[in-house]
C-alpha positions in Angstrom: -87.2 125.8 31.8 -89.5 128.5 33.9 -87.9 131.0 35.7 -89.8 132.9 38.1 -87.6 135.8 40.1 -89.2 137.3 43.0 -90.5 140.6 41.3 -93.0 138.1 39.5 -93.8 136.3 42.6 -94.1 140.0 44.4 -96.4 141.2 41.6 -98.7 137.7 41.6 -98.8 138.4 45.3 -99.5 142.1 45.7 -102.4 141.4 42.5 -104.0 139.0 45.1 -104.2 140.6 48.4 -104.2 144.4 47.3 -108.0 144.5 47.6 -107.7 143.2 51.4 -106.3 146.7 52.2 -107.6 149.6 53.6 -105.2 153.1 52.4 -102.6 153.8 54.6 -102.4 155.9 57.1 -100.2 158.9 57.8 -98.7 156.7 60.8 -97.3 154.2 58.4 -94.6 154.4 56.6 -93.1 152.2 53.4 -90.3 150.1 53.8 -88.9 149.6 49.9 -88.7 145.7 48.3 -85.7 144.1 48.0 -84.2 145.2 45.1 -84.2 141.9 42.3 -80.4 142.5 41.7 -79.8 141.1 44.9 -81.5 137.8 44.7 -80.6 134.7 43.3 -83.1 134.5 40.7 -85.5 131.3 41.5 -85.4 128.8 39.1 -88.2 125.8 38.4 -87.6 123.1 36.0 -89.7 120.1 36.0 -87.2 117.9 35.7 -84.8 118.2 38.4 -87.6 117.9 41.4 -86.6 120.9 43.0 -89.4 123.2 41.0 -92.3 123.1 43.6 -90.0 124.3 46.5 -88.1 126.8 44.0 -92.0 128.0 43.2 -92.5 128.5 47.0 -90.1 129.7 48.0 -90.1 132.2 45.6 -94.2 133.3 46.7 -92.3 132.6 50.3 -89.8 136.1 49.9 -92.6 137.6 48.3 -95.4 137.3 50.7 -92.4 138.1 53.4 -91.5 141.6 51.7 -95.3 142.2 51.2 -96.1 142.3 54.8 -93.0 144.5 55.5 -94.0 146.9 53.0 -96.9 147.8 55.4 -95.1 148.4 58.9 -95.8 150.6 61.6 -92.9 152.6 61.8 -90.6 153.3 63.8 -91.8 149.8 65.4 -89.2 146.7 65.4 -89.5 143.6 64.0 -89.5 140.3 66.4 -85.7 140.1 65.3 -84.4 143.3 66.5 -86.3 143.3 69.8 -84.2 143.9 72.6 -85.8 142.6 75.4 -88.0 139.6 76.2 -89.8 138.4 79.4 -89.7 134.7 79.7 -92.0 132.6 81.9 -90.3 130.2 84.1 -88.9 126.5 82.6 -91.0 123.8 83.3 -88.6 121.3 84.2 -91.0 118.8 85.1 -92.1 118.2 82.0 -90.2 115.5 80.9 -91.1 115.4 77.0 -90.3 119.1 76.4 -86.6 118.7 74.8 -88.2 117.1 71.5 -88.4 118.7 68.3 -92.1 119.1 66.8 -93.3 120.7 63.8 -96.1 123.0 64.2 -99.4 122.1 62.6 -100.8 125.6 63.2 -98.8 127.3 60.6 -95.6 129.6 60.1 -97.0 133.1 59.8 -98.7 133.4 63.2 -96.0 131.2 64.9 -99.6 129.9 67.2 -99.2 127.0 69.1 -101.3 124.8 71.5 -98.3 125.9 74.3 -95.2 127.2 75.0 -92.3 125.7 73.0 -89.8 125.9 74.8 -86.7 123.9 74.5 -84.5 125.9 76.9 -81.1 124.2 78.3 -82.3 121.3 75.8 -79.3 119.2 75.2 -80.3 118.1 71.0 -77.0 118.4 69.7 -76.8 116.4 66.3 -80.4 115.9 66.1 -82.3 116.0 62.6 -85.4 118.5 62.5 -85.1 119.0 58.4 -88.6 120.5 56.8 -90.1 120.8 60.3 -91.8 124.0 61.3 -90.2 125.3 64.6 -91.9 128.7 64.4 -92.4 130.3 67.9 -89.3 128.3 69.6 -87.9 129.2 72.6 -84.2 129.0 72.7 -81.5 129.6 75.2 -78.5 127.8 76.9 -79.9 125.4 74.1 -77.5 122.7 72.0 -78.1 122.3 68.8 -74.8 122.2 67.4 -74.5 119.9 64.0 -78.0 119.8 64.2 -80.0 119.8 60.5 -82.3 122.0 60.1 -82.5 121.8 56.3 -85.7 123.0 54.3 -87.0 124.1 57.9 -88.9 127.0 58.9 -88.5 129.6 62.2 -90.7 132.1 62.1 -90.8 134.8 65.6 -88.3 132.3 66.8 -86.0 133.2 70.0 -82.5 131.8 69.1 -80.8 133.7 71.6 -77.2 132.5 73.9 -77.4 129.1 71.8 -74.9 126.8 70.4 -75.6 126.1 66.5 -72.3 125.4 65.9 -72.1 123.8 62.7 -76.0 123.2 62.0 -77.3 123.4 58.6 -80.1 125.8 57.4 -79.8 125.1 53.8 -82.8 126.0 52.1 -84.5 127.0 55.4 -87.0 130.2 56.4 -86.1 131.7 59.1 -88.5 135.2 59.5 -88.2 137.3 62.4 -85.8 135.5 64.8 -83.0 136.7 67.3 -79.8 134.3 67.0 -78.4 137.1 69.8 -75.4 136.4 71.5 -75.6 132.5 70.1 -72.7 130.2 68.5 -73.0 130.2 65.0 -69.4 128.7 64.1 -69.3 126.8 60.9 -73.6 126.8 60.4 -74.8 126.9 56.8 -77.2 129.1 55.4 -77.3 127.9 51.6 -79.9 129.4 50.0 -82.0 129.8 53.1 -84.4 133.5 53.6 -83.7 135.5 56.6 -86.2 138.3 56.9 -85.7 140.6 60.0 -83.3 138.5 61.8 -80.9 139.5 64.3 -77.2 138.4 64.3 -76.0 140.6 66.6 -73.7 139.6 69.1 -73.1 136.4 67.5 -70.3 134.6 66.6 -70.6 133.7 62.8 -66.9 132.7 62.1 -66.7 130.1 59.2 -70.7 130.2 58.4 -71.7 129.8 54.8 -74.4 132.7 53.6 -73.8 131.5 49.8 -77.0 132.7 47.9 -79.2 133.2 51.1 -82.0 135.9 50.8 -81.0 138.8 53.6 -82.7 141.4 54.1 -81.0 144.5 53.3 -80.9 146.1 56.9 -80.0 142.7 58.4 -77.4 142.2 55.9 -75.8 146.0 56.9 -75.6 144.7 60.7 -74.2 141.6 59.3 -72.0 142.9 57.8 -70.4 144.7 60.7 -70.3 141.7 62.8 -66.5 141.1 63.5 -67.1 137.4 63.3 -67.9 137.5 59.5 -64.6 135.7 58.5 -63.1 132.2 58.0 -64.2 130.0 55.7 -67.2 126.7 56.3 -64.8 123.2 56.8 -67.9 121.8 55.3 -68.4 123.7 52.0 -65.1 125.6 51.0 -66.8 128.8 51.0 -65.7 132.0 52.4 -67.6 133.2 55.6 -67.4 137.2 54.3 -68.1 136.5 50.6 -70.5 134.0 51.3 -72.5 136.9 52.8 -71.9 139.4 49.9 -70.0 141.8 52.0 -67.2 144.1 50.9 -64.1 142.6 51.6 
């Protein structure tokens, strides 16, 4: 068996892409790594089918903390944004309150037009290992929904029901949940990299070995929400999260 934790998938990463880089300047600032005694170590096996996603997600987290190591500071990420300016719903468009994957790719969240599934009614619906980066959300249903092994990346989450949708082994980098329903959603083992949970209700969620952020894992923390425990999994909400009880 191989193991691979993410300060070997951090090194592999930082070997590759160090040369791209100019020095900083005296306007940047470092933001530290996670440190590796607070993530699940990443294994690969080639026997149980699950090493090629274990691999990537590993070079996932680490190409995630590599670009928040360079950060203007004191500059927010899409996460903690307060305040957003939204363009108008196009209600005539009959076809918008469909899940599609983007073909353009996660980082940039780029698409050929606005995403936007406002006041979308999708409420059981199946979008596991599609890539929703750069989805508008709001007033949206997607409770029970499965989002497993599926990635959100500057995603806009916010005043949403996800009540009791799955993330399990999902990316979700730079989103706002703000002020949404997250009652009974799983998390398993997902990454959530400068995501906002504030405001949100996250009573009986299950956080169990999820990658957090250590900021967004101190606001989490606080929520009073953090309690209960998932009808779906047995675990508890708070521990799940690796808070202090």
């Amino acid at each position: 068996m191989v193991k691979i934790t993410l300060s070997t998938a951090l090194l592999a990463t930082l070997a590759a892409t160090s040369s791209a880089f100019a020095p900083l300047s005296p306007s940047f600032s470092r933001v530290p790594f996670p440190s590796t005694s607070t993530v699940t170590e990443l294994e690969a096996s080639n026997g149980n089918g699950n090493g090629d996603m274990n691999i990537g997600k590993a070079f996932t987290v680490a190409a995630l903390s590599f670009s928040m190591f360079f950060v203007p500071s004191p500059a927010l990420a899409d996460g903690q944004t307060k305040t957003f300016k939204l363009p108008p719903i196009d209600k005539s468009d009959t076809t918008r309150c469909t899940f599609a994957s983007s073909k353009i790719g996660q980082a940039n969240a780029a698409r050929d037009k606005l995403y936007d599934l406002r006041q979308c009614n999708l409420s059981g619906e199946d979008a596991s290992g599609f890539d929703l980066s750069g989805v508008i959300m709001e007033g949206t249903d997607v409770s029970k929904a499965k989002f497993v092994e599926s990635q959100f990346s500057k995603a806009y989450l916010r005043s949403s029901n996800f009540d009791g949708a799955d993330f399990t082994d999902g990316i979700i980098d730079r989103a706002s949940f703000g002020g949404s329903s997250l009652k009974g959603a799983i998390f398993k083992n997902a990454v959530l990299t400068g995501t906002s949970f504030e405001d949100t209700d996250v009573t009986d969620a299950d956080f169990s070995d999820a990658y957090i952020g250590s900021f967004d894992l101190r606001n989490l923390c606080k929520n009073p929400t953090l309690k209960g425990e998932n009808p779906v999994t047995g675990n508890d909400t708070k521990i799940s999260a690796g808070c202090a009880p």
